[in-house]
TIRO-2110 file (N, C-alpha, C; in Angstrom, 1 decimal):
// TIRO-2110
63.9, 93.1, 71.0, N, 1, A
65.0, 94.0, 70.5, CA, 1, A
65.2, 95.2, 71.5, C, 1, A
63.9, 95.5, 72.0, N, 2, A
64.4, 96.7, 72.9, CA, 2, A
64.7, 96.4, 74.3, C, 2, A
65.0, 95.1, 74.5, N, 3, A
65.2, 94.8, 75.8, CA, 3, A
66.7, 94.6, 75.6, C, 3, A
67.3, 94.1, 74.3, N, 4, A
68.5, 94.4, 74.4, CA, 4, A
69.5, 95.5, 74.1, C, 4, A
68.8, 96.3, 73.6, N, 5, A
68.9, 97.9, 73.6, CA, 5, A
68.8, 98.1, 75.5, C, 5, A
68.5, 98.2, 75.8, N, 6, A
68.4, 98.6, 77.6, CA, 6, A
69.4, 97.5, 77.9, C, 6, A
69.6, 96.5, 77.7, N, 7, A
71.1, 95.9, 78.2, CA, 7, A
72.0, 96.2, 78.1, C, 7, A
72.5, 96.5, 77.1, N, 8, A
73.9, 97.2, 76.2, CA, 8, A
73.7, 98.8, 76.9, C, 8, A
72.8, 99.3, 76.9, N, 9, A
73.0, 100.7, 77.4, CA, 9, A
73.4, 100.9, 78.7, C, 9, A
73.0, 99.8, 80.1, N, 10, A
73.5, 99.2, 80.8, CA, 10, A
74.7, 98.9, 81.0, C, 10, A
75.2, 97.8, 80.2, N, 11, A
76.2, 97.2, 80.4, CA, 11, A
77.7, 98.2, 79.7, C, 11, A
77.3, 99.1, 78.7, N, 12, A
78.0, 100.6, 78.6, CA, 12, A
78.7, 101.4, 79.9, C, 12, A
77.5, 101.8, 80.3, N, 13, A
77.0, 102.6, 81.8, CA, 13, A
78.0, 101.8, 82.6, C, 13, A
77.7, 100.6, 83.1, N, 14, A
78.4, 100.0, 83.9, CA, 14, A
79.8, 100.3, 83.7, C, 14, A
80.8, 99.8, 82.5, N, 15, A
81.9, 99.6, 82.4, CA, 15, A
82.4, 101.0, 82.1, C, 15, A
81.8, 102.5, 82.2, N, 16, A
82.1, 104.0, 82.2, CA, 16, A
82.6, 104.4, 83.0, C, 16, A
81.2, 103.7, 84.1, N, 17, A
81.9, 104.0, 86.1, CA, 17, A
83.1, 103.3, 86.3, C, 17, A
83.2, 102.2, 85.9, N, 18, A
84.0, 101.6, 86.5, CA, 18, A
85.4, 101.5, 86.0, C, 18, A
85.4, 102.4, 85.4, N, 19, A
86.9, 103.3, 84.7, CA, 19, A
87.4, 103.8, 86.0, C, 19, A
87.0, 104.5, 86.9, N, 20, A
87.2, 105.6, 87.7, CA, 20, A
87.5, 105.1, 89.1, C, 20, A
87.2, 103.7, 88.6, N, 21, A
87.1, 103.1, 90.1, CA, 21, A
88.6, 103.0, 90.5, C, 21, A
89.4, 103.0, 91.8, N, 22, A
90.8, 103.1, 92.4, CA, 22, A
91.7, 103.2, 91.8, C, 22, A
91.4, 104.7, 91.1, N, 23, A
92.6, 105.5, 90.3, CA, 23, A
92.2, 106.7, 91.1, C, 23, A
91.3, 107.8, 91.4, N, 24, A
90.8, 108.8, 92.4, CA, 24, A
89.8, 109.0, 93.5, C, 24, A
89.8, 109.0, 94.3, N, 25, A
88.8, 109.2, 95.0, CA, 25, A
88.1, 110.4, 94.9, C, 25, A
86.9, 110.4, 95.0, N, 26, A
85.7, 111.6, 94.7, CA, 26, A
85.7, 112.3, 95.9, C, 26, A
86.0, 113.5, 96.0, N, 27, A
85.7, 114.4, 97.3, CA, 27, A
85.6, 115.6, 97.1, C, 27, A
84.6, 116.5, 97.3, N, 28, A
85.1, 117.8, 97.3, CA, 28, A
85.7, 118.9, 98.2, C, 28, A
86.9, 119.1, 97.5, N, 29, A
87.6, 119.9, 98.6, CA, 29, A
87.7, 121.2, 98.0, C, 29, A
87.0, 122.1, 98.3, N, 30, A
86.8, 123.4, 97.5, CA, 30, A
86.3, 123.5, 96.2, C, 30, A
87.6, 123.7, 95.2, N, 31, A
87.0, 124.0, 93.7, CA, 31, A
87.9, 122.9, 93.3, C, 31, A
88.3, 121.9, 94.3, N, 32, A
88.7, 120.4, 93.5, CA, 32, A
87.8, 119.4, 93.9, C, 32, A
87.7, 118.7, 93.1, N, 33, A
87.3, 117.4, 93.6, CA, 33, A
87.5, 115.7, 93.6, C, 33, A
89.0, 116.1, 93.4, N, 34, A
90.0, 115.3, 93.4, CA, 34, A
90.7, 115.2, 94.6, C, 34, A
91.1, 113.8, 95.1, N, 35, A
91.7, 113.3, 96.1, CA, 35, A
92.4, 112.2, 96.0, C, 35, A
93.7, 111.8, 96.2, N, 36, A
94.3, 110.9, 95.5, CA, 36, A
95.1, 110.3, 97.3, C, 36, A
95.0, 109.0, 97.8, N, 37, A
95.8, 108.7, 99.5, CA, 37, A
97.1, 109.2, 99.1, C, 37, A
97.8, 109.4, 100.1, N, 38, A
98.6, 109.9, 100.0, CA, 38, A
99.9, 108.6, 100.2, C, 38, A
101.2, 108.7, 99.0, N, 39, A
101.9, 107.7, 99.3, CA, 39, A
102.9, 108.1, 100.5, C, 39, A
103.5, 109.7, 100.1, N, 40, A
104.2, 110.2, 100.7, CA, 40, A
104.4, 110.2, 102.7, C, 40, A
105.5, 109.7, 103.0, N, 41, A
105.5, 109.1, 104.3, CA, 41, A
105.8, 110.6, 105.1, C, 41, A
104.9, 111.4, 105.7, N, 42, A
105.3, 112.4, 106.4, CA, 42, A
104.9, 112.4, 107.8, C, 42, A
106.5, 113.0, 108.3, N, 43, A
106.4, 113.4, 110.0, CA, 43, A
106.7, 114.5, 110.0, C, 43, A
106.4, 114.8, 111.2, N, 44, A
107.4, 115.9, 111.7, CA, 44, A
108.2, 114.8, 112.9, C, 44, A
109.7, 114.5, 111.9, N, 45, A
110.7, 113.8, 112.5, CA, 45, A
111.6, 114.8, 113.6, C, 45, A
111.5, 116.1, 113.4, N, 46, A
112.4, 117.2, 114.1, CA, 46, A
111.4, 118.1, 114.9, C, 46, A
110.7, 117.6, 116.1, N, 47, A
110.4, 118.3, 117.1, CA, 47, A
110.4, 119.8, 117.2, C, 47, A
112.1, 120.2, 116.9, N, 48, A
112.4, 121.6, 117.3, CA, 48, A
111.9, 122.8, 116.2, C, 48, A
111.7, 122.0, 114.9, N, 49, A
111.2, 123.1, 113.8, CA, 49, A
109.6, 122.9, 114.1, C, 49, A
109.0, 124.1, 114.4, N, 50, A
107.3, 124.2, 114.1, CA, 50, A
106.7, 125.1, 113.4, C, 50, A
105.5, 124.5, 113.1, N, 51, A
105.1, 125.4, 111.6, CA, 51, A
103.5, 125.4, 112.8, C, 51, A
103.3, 126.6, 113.1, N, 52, A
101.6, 126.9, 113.4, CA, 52, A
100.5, 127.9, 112.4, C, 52, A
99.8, 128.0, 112.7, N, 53, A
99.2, 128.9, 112.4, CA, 53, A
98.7, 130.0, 113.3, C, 53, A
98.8, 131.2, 112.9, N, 54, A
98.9, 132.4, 113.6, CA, 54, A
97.1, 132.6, 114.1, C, 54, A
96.8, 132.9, 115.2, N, 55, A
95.7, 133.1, 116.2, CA, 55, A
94.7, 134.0, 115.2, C, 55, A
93.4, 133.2, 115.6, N, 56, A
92.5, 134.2, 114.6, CA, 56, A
92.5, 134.7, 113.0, C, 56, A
93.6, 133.8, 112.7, N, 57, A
93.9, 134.2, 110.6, CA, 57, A
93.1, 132.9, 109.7, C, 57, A
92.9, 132.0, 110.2, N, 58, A
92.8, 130.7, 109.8, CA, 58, A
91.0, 131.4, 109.0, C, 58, A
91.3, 131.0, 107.5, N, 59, A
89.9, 131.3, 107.0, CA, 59, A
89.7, 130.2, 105.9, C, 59, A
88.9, 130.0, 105.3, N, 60, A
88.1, 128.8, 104.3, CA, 60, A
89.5, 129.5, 102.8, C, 60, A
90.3, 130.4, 102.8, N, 61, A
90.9, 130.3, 101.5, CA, 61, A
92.2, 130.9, 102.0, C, 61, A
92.4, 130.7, 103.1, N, 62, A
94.0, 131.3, 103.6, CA, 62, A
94.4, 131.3, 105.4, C, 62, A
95.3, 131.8, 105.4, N, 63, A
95.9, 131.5, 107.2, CA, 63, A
97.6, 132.1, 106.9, C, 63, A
97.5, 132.7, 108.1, N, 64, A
99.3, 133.2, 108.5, CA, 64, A
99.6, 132.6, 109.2, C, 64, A
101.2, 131.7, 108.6, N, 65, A
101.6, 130.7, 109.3, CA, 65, A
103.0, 131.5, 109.7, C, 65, A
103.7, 130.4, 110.5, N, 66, A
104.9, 130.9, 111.9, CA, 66, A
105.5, 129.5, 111.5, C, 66, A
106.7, 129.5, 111.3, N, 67, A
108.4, 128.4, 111.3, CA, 67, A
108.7, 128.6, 112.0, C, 67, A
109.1, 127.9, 113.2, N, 68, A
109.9, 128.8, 114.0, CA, 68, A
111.2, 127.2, 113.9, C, 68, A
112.3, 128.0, 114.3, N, 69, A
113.3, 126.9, 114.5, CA, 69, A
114.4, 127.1, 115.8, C, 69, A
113.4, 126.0, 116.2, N, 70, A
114.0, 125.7, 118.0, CA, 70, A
115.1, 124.7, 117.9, C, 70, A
115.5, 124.6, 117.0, N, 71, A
117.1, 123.4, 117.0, CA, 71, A
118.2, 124.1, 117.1, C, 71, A
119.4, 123.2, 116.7, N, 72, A
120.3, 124.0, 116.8, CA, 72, A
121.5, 123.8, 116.0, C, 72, A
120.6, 123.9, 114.4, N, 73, A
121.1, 124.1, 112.9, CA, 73, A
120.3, 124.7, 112.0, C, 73, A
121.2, 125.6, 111.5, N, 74, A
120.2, 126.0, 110.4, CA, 74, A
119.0, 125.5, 109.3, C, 74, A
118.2, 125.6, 108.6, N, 75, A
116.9, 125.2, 108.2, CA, 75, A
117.0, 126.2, 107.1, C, 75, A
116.6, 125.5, 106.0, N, 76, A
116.2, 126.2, 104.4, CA, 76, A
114.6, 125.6, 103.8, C, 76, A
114.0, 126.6, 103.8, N, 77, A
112.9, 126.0, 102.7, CA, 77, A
112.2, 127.1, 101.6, C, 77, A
111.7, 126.9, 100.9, N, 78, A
110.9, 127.7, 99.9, CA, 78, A
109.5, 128.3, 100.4, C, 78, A
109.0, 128.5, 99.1, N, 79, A
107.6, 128.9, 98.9, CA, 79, A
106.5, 127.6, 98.8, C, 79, A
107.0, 126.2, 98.3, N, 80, A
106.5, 125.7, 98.3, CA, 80, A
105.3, 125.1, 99.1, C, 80, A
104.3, 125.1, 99.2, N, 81, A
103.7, 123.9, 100.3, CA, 81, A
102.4, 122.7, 99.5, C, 81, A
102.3, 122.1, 100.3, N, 82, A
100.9, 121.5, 99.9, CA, 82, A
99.9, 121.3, 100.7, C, 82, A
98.3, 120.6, 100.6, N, 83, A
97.4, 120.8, 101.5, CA, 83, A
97.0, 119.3, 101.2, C, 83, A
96.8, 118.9, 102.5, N, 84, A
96.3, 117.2, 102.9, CA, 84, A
94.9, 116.9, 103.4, C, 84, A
93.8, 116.6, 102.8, N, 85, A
92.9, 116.3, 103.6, CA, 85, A
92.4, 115.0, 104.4, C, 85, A
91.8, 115.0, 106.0, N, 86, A
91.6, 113.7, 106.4, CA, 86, A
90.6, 113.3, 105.7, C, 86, A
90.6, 111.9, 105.4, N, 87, A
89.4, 111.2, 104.9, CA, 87, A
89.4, 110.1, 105.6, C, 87, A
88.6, 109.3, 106.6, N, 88, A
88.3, 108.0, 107.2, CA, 88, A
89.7, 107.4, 107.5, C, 88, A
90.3, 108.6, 108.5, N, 89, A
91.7, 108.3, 109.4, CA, 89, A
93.1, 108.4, 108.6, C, 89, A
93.1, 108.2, 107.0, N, 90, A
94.1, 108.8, 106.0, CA, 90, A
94.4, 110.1, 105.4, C, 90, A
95.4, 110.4, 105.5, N, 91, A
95.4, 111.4, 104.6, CA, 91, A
95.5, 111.4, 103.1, C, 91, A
94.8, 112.2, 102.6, N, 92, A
94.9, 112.9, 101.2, CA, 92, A
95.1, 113.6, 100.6, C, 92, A
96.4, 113.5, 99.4, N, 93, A
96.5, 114.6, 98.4, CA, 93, A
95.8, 115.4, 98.0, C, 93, A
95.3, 116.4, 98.0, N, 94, A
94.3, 116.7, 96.8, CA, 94, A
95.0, 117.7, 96.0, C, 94, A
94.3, 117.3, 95.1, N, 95, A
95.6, 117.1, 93.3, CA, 95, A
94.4, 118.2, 93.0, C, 95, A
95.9, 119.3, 92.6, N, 96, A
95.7, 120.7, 92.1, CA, 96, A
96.1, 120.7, 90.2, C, 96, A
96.1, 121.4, 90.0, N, 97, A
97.0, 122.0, 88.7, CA, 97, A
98.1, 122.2, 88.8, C, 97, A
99.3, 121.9, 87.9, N, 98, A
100.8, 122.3, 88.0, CA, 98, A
100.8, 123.7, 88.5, C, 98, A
101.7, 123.9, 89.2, N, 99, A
101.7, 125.7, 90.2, CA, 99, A
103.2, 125.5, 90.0, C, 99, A
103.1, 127.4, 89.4, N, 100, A
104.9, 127.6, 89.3, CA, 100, A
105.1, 128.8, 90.4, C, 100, A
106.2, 128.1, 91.5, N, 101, A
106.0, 128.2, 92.6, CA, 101, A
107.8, 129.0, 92.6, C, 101, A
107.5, 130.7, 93.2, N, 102, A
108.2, 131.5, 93.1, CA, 102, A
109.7, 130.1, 94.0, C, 102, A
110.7, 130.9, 93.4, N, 103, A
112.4, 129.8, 93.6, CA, 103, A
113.0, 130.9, 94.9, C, 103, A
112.3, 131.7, 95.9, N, 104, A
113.0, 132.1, 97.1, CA, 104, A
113.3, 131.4, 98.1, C, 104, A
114.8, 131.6, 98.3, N, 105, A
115.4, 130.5, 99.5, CA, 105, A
115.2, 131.4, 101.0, C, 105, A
114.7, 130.5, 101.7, N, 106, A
114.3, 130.8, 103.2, CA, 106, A
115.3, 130.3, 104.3, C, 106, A
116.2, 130.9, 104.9, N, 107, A
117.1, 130.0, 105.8, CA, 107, A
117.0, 130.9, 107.3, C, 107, A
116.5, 130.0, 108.3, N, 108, A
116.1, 129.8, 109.2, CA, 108, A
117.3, 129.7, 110.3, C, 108, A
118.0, 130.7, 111.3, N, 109, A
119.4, 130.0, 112.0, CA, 109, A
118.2, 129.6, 113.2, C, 109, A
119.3, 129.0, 114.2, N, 110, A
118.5, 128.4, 115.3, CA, 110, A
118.1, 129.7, 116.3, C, 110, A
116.6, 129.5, 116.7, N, 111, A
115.7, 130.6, 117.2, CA, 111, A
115.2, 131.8, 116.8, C, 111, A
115.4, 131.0, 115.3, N, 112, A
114.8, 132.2, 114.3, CA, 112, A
113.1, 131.6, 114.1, C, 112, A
112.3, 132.8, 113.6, N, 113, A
110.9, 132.7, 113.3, CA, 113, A
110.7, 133.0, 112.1, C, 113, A
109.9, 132.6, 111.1, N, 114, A
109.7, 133.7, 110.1, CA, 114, A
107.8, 133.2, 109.7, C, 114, A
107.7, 134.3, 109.6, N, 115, A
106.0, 134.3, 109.4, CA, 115, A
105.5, 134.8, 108.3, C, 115, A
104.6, 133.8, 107.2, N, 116, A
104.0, 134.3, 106.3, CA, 116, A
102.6, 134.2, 105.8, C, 116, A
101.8, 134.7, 105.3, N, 117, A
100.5, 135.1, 104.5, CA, 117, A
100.2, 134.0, 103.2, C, 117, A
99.9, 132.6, 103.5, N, 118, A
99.3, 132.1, 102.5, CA, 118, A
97.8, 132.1, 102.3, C, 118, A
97.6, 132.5, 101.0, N, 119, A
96.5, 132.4, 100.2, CA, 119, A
96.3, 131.8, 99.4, C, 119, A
95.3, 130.6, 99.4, N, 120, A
95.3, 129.0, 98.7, CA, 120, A
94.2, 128.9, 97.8, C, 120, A
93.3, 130.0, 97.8, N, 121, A
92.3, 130.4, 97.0, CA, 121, A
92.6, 129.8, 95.6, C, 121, A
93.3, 130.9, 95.4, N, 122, A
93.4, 130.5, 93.7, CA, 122, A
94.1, 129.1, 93.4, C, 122, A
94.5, 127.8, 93.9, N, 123, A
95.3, 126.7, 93.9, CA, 123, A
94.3, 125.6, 94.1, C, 123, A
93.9, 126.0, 95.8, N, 124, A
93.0, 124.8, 96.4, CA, 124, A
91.2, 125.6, 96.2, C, 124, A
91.1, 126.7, 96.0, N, 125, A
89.8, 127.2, 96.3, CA, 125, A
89.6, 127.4, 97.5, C, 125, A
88.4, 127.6, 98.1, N, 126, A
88.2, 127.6, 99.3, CA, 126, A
87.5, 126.5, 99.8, C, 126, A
88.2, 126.0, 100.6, N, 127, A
88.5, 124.8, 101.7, CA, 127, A
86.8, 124.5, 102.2, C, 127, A
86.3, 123.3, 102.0, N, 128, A
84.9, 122.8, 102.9, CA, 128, A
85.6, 122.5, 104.0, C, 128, A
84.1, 122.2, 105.3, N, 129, A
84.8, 121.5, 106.6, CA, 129, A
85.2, 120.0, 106.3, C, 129, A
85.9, 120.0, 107.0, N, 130, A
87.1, 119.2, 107.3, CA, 130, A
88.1, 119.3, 107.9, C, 130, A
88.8, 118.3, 108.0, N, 131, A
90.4, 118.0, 108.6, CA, 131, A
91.3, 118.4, 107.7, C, 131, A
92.3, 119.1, 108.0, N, 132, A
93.7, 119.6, 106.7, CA, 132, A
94.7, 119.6, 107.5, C, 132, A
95.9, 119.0, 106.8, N, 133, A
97.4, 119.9, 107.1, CA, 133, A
97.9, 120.6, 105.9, C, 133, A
98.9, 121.7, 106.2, N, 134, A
99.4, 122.0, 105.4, CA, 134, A
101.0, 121.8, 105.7, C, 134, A
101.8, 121.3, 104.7, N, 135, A
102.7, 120.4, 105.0, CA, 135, A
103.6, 121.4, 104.0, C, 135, A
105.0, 121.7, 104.7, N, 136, A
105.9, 122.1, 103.9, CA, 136, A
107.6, 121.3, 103.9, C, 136, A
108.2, 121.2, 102.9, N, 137, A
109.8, 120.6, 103.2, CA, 137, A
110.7, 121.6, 103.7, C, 137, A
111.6, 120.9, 104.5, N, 138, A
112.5, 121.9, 104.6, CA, 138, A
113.8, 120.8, 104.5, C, 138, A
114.9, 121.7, 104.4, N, 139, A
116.5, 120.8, 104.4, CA, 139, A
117.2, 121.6, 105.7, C, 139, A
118.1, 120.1, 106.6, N, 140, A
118.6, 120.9, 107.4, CA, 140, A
119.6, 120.1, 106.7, C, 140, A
121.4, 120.8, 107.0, N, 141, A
122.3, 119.9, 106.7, CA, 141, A
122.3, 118.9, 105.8, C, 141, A
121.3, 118.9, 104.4, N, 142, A
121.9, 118.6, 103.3, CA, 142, A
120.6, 117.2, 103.3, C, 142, A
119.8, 117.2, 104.4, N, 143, A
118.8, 116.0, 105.0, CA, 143, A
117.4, 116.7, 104.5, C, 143, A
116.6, 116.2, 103.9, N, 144, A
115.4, 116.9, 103.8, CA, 144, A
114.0, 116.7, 104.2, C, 144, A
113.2, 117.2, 105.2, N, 145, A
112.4, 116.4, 106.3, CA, 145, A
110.6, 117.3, 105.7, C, 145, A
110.0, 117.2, 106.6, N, 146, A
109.1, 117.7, 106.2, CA, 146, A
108.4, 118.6, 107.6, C, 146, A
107.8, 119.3, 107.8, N, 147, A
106.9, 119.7, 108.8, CA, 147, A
105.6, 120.5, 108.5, C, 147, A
104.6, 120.0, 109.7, N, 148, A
103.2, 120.3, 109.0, CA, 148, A
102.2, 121.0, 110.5, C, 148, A
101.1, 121.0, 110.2, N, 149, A
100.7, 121.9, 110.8, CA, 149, A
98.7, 121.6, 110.5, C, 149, A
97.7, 120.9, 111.5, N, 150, A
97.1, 120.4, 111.5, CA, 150, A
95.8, 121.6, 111.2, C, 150, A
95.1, 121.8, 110.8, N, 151, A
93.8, 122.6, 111.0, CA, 151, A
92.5, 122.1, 110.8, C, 151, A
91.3, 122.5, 111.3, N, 152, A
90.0, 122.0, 111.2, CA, 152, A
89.4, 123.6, 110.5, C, 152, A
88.1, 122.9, 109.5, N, 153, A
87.3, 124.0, 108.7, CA, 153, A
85.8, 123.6, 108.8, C, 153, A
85.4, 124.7, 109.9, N, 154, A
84.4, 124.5, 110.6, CA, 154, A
82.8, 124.9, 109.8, C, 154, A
END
């Protein structure tokens, strides 16, 4: 009897884990530990728009980034962004909590810059080492593209 008591407890155990199995990946990236591949097909298709990060700001829960737009049409984007981590040459989502994400429109003419102060603390936590992008949309002419900006957390 008690050997099939230790089977069933077992055989429980087993089919618990394996709930979890290729629905999320386990990783810890800060105060998540959620990682989901990413389906989303992102380039930076448009060369002339660049998104960097500003010299010396880059820290485990924030960085001042730079848009700059070297084309030769205007560019709109928000507040929005998101953060991608590498895992074994893919990128990954890492899946936050719904964020209500201030509605300011940003328009960008050609050889304009605009530089801002993100703080990801309270969203993503503070970032372990790793590979990240932080990837934001923009719309030029009614087309809506993406551009991103690569970092390492040492």
């Amino acid at each position: 009897m008690k050997k099939i008591r230790i089977l069933i407890l077992i055989l429980c155990l087993l089919l618990l884990a394996s709930c979890d199995i290729g629905k999320v990946n386990r990783f810890s990236v800060g105060n998540n530990v959620n990682v989901e591949k990413s389906t989303k097909d992102i380039q930076n298709s448009n060369n002339n728009i660049v998104m960097t990060i500003l010299e010396n700001t880059l820290t485990t829960n924030g960085a001042n980034l730079s848009i700059r737009n070297e084309g030769n049409q205007d560019i709109s984007f928000g507040s929005q962004y998101f953060i991608q981590v590498l895992i074994d040459d893919s990128w990954y989502d890492i899946i936050i909590p719904q964020v209500d994400w201030t509605m300011e429109l940003i328009t960008l003419e050609p050889g304009q810059e605009q530089t801002f102060e993100l703080n990801w603390s309270s969203v993503y936590g503070n970032l372990s080492t790793g590979t990240y992008r932080i990837v934001k949309e923009y719309r030029a002419e009614s087309v809506s593209s993406y551009v991103f900006c690569e970092f390492e957390i040492n």
